[in-house]
Structure formats: C-alpha cells, structure tokens
BATOR-71494 format. One record per atom (N, C-alpha, C, O, CB): residue in one letter; z, y, x; atom name. Coordinates in Angstrom, 3 decimals. Glycine has a CB too. Layout:
# residues N
type;Z;Y;X;atom
A;Z;Y;X;CA
...
//
This chain:
# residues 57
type;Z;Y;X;atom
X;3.336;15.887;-5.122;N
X;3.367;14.502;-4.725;CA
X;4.814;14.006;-4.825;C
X;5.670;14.587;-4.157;O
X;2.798;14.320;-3.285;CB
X;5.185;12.864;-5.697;N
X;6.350;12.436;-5.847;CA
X;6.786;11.354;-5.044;C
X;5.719;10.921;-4.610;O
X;6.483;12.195;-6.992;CB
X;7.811;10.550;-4.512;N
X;8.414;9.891;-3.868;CA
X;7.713;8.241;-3.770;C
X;7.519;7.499;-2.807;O
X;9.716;10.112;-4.405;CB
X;7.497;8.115;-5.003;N
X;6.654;6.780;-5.493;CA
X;4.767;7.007;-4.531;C
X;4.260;6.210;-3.742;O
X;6.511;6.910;-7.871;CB
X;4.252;8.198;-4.966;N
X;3.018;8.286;-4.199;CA
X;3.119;8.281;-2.536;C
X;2.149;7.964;-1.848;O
X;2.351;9.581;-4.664;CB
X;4.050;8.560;-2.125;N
X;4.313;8.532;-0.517;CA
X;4.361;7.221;0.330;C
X;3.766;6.913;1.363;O
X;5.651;9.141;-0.262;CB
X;5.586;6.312;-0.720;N
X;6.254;5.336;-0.648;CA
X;5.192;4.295;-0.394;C
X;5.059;3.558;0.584;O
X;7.108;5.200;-1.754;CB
X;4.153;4.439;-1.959;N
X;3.140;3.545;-1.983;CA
X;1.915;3.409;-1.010;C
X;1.258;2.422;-0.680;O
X;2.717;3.701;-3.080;CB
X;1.795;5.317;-0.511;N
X;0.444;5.237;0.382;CA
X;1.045;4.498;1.792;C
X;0.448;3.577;2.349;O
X;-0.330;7.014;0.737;CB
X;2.179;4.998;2.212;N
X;2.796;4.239;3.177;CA
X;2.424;3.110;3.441;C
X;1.824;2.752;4.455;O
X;3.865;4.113;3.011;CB
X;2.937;2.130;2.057;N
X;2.787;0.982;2.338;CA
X;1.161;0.728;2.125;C
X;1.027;-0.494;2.058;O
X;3.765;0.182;1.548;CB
X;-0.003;1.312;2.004;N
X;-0.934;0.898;1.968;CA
X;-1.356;0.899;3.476;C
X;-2.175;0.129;3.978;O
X;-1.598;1.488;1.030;CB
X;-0.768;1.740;4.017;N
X;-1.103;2.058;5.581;CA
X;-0.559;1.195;6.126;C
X;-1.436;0.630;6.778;O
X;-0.700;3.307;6.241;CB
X;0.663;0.557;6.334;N
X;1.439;-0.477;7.214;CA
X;0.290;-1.959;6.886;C
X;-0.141;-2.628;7.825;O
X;3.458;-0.704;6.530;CB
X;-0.068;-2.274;5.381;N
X;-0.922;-3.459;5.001;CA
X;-2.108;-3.424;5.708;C
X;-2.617;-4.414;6.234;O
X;-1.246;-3.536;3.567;CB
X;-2.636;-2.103;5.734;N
X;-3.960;-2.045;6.622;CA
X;-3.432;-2.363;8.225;C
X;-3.755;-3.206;9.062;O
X;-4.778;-0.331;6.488;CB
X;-3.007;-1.877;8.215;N
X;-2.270;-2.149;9.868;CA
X;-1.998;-3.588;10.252;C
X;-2.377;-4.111;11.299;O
X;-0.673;-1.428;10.024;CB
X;-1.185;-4.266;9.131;N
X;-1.088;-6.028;9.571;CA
X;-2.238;-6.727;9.222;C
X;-2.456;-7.847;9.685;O
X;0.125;-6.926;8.790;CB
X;-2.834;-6.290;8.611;N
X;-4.582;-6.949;7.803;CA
X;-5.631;-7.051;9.336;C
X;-6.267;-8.006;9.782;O
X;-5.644;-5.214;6.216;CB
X;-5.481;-5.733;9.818;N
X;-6.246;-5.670;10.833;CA
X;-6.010;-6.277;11.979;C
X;-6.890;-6.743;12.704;O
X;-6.405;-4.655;11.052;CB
X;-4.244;-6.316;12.304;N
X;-4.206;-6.992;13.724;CA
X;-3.833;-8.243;13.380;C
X;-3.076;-8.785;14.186;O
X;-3.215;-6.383;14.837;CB
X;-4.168;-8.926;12.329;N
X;-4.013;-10.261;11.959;CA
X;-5.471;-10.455;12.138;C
X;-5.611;-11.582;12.613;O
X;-3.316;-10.617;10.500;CB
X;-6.503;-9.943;11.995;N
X;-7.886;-10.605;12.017;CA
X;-8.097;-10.499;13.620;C
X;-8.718;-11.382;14.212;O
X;-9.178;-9.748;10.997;CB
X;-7.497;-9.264;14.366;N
X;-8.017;-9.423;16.007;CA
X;-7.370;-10.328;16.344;C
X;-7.923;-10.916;17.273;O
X;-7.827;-8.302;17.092;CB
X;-6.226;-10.867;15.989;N
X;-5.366;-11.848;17.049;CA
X;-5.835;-13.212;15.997;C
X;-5.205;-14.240;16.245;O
X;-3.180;-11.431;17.266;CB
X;-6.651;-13.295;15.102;N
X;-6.861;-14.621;14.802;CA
X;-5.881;-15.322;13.964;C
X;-5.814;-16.545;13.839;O
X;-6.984;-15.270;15.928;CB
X;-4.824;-14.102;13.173;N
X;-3.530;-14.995;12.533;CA
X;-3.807;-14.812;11.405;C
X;-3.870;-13.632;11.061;O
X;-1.989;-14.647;12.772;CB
X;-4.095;-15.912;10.332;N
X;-4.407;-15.506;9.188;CA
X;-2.918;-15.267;8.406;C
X;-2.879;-14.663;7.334;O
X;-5.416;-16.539;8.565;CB
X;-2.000;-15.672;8.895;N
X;-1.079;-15.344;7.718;CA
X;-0.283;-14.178;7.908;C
X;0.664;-13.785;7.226;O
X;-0.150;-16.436;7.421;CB
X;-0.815;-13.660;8.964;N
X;-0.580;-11.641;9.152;CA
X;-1.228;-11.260;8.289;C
X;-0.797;-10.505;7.418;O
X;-1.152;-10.653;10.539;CB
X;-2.644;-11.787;8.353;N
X;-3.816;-11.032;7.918;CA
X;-3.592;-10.948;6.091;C
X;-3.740;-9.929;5.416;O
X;-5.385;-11.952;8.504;CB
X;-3.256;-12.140;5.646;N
X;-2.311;-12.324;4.186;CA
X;-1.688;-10.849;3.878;C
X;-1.984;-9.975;3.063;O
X;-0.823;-13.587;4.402;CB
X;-0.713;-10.959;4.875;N
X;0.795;-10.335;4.244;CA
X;-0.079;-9.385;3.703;C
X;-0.327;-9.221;2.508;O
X;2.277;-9.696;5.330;CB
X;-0.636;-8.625;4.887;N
X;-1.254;-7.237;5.302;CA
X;-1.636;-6.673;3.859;C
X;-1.208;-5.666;3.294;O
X;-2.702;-7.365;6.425;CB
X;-2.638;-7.688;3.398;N
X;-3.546;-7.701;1.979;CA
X;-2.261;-7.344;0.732;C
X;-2.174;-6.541;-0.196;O
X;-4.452;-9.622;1.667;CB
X;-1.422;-8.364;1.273;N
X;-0.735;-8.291;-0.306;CA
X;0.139;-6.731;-0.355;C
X;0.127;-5.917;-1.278;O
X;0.615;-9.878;-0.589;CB
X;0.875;-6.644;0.957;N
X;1.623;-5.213;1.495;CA
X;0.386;-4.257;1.231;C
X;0.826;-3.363;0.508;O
X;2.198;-5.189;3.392;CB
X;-0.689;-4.075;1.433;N
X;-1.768;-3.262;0.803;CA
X;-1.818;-2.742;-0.789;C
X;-1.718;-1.714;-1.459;O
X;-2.917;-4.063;1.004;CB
X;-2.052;-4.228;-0.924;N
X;-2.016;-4.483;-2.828;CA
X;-1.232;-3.528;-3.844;C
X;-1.543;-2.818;-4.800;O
X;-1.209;-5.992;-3.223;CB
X;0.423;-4.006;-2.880;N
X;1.093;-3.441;-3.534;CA
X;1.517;-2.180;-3.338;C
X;2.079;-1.630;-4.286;O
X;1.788;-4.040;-3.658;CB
X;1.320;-1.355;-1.915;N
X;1.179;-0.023;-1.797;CA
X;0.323;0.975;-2.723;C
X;0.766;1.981;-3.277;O
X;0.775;0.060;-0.648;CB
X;-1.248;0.396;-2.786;N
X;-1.961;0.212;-3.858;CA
X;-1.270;0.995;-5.439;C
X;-1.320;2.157;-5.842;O
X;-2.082;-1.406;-3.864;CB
X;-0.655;-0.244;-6.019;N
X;0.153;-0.247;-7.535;CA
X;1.519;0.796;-7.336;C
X;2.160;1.104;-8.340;O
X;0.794;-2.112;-8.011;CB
X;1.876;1.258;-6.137;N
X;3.257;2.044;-6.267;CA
X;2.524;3.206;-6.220;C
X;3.099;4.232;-6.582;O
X;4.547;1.880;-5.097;CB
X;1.357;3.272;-5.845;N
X;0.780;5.299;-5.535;CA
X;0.037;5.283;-6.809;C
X;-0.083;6.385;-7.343;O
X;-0.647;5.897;-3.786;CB
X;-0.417;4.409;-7.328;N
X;-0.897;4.136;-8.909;CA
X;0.080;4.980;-10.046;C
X;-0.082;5.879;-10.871;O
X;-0.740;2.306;-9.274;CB
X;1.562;3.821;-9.392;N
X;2.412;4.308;-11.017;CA
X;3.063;5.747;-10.594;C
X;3.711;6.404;-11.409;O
X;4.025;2.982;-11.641;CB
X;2.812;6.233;-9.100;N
X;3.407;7.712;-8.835;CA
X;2.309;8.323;-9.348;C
X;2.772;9.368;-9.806;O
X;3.801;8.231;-7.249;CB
X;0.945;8.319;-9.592;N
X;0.211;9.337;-10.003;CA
X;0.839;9.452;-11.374;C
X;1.457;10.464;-11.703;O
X;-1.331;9.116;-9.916;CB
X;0.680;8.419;-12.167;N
X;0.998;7.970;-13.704;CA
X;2.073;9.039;-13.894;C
X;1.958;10.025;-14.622;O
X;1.604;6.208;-13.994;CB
X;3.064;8.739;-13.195;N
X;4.458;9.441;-13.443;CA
X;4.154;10.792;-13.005;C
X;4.904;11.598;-13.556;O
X;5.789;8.798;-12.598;CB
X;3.200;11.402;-12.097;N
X;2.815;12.372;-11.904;CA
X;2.174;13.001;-12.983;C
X;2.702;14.110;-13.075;O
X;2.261;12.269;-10.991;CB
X;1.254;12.866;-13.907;N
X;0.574;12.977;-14.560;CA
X;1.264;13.513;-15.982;C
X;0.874;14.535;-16.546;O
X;-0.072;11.924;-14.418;CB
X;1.967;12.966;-16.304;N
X;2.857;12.491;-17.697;CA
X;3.913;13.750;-17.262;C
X;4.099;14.633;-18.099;O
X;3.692;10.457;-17.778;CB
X;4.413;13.807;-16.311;N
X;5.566;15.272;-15.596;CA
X;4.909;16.135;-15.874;C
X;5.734;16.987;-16.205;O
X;5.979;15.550;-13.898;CB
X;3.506;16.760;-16.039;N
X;2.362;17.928;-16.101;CA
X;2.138;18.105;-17.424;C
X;1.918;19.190;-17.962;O
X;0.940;17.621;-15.386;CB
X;2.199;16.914;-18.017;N
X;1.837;17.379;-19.730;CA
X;3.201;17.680;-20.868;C
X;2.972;17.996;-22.035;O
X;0.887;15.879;-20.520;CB
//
C-alpha cells in the first residue's frame, strides 16, 4: 500500500464523516463538502492503486 492509497482512503473517511453529520444537523453545505472530500479521496486511492499496479509489472 503506497502513500497515495492511504492519503486517499483517509480522505474518503473524513468525507463520510462530514456527509453524515451534515445530514443529522440539517446543514447541507457540510453535507456538500463531505461528498466532494469523499469524491476526491475516492480518485487519490484510484491513482495509488494505478501507481500500485504499474510498480508490480
């Protein structure tokens, strides 16, 4: 597991985290960030597999 896959799951975890306590407290523009901080945690554990992948062959 490289630095990029950590980085990214991280941030998929913190997005879930503001996604969720943006919908209990009723704030939609927590609930935003959360999604997009998701999104892009998402695309960084993406391009660490990639780069993972490509290091193996």
């Amino acid at each position: 597991m490289n630095k990029d896959q950590v980085k990214g799951r991280l941030k998929e975890v913190e997005g879930t985290v503001k996604e969720v306590t943006g919908k209990v407290v009723g704030n939609k523009s927590l609930e935003e960030k959360g999604k997009v901080e998701k999104a892009i945690g998402e695309i960084q554990t993406g391009y660490g597999d990639v780069k993972n992948d490509i290091k193996k062959d």
